[in-house]
N, C-alpha and C positions, 0 to 999 in steps of 0.2 A: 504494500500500500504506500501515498504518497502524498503529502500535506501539503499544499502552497496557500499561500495568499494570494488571490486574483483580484482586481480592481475591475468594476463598471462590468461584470458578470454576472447572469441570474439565470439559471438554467430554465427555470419555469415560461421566465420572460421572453429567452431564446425560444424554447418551446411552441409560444405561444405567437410568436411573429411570422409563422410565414413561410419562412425559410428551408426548415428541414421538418422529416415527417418521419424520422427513427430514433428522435428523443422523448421521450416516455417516461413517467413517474412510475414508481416500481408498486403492484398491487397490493404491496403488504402495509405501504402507509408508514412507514417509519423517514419519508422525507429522500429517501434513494432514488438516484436517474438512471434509466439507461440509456445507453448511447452505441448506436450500431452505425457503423463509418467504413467504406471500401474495404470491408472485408475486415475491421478488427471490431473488439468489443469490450465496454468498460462503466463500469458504473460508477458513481459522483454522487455524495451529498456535501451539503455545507454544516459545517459544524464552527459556528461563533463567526469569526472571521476569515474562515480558514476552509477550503474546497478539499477533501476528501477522496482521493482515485484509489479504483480498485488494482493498481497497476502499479510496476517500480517507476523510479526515477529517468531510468534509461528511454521503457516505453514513452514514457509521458516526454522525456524531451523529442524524441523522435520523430512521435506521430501527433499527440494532441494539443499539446502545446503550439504548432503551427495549425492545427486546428478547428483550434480556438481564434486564431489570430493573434495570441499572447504577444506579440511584437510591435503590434498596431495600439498607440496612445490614442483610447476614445475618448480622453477626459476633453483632450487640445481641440477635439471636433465640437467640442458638446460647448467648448467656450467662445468657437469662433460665430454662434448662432447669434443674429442680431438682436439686442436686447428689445427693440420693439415688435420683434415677430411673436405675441405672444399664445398664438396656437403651437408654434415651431418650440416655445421653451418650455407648453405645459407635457407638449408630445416627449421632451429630451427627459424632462423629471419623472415622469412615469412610466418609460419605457428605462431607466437610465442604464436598465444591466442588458439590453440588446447589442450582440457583438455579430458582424460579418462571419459566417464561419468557412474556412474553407474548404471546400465538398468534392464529391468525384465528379466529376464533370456528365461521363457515362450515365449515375446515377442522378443526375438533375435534368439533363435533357428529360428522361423518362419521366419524373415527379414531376416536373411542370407542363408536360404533355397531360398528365393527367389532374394537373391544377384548373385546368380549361374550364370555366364558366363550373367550379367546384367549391366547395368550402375545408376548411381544416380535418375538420371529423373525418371526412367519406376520403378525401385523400389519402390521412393518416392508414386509413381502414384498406384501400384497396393498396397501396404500399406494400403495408404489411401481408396481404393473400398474395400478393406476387410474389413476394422476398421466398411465403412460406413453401407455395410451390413451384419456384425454380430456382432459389437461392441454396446454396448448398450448407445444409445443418454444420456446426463447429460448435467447439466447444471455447468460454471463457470464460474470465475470474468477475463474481460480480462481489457484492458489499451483505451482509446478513448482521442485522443487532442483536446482540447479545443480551441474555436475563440484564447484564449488571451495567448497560448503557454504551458497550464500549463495540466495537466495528468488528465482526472478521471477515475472510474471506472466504467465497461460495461460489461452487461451481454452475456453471448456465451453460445453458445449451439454447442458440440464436441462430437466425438463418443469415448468409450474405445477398447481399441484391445481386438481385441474376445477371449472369454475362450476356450479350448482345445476342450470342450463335446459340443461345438456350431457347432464349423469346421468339427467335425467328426462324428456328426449326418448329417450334410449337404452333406456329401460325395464328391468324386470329383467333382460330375457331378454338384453342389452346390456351387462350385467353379469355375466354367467357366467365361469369360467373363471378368475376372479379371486382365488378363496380364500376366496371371501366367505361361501358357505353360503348358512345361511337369514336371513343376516344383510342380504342384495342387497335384499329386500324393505322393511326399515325404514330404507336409505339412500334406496333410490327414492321412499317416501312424503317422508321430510324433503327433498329434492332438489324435489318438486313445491309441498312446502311454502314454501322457501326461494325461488322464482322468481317470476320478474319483480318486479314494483315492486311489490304485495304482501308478496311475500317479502323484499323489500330490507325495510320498513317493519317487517315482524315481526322480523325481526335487526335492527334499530335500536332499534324498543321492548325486546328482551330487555338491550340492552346498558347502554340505561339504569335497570336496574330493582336493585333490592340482590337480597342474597342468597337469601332468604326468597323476593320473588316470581318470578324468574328461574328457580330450581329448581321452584317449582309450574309457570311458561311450560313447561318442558323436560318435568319428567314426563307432560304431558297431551299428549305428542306420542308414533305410533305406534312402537315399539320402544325408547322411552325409560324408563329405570326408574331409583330413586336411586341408585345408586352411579353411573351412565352420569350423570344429570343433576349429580351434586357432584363429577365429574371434570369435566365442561365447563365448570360454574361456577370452579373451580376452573383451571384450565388455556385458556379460550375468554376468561374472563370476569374472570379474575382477582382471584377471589373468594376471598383466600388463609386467611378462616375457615373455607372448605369443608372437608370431614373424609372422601373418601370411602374406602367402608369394601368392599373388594373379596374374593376369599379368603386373600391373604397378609396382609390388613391384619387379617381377623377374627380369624386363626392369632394375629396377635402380640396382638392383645386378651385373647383366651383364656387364652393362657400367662403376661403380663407385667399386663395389669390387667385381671384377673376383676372386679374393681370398677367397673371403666367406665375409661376414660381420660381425664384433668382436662380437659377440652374447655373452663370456665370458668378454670383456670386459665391456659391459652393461648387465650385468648379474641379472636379476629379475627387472629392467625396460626398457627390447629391446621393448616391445611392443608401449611403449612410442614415441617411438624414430622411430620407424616404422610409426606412424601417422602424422608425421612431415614429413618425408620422401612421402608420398600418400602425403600428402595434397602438396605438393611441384610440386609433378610429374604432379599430376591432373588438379593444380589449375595456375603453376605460368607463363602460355601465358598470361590467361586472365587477369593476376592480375597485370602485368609489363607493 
């Protein structure tokens, strides 16, 4: 196991933004996350000041610690917000522990395919029956509390999100049942797309491309369209200018800047600033 202090982190808040749909509160209720990521696995609670991994030192510099984004100062973003924008500083205070996190690329095209005119629940929901059946079962260390208060470790068994050449040998009709809609269709084209060494070469080209080309890559792909491609760029790619603009995000443009939203004024981190913004619109009935 492995203790750090993390600043401007809230697993729940991550959870609850948008962004990824394999962070999960653990059903026993003692305050434990899990977190299923390109194939590794790890559970996190917060304890006083102090975040909790089910994993050594070495793992966590490795893998989760880039992340997370541990490198990226959100405090500097959250100060450079204009003090008269005051929907933009109520959004920053009650989202304040949402971080960019950075994701497989592979597995965000697919989750935002199925973000399509969807909400949190049923995405989360169809996620996970895909992971279940064509992600490959593994085993990993998760977190279990003890009579006397204190953490050990416990073994889990999690599926990985399925590889491209699984989904697209399976076909549509291999995808029913899933929640997906008519949504099975434009995962099964990028799933053919994505395969074999081909497909490895075109997800290598897209990863190294800026903003600008990366989003034309994605929109010319079947059932790709911009908000789907500046969410991947954004969350696949970690293109944290991306800005995209879904219907809760159009809502708060409408009401708060009829004017357009200073996109030049936060220039190469709007996207930041746009997940503060979601997690406000989305989250702050329930949360007040």
């Amino acid at each position: 196991m492995y203790r750090i202090s993390i600043k401007d982190m809230d697993l729940e808040q991550i959870a609850r933004s948008g962004q990824c749909f394999r962070i999960r509160r653990r059903e026993d209720n003692h305050g434990a996350w899990s977190i299923a990521a390109a194939g590794n696995y790890v559970e996190a609670v917060m304890e006083e000041d102090c975040f909790l991994f089910s994993c050594g030192e070495e793992e966590f510099r490795e893998i989760w610690s880039g992340y997370f984004d541990l490198q990226t100062d959100y405090s500097g973003y959250k100060k450079n917000v204009e003090p008269e924008d005051a929907y933009l500083r109520e959004a920053v205070k009650l989202g304040w522990g949402v971080r960019i996190l950075n994701q497989d690329l592979w597995e965000m095209i697919v989750t935002f395919l199925i973000s399509q005119n969807n909400n949190i629940t049923r995405i989360t929901g169809s996620v996970e029956a895909l992971c279940s059946r064509f992600g490959v079962q593994r085993t990993g260390t998760g977190l279990a509390a003890s009579a006397d208060g204190t953490w050990k470790e416990e073994e889990r068994s999690y599926y990985t999100f399925p590889q491209p050449e699984v989904i697209a040998a399976a076909g549509t009709s291999g995808l029913s049942g899933l929640g997906l809609g008519y949504r099975d269709k434009y995962i099964w084209s990028m799933a053919e797309k994505c395969s074999g060494e081909p497909g490895k070469m075109w997800i290598e080209d897209l990863k190294r491309q800026d903003y600008e080309n990366a989003h034309s890559m994605l929109t010319e792909q079947y059932g790709i369209g911009k908000k789907v491609a500046d969410c991947v760029c954004l969350f696949g790619l970690h293109h944290i200018g991306a800005f995209p603009v879904d219907t809760h995000v159009k809502q708060i443009l409408e009401q708060h800047y009829p004017q357009g939203f200073p996109l030049k004024k936060y220039q190469g981190y709007a996207g930041i600033l746009q997940q503060y913004m979601f997690y406000y619109k989305v989250n702050k009935l329930a949360l007040k």
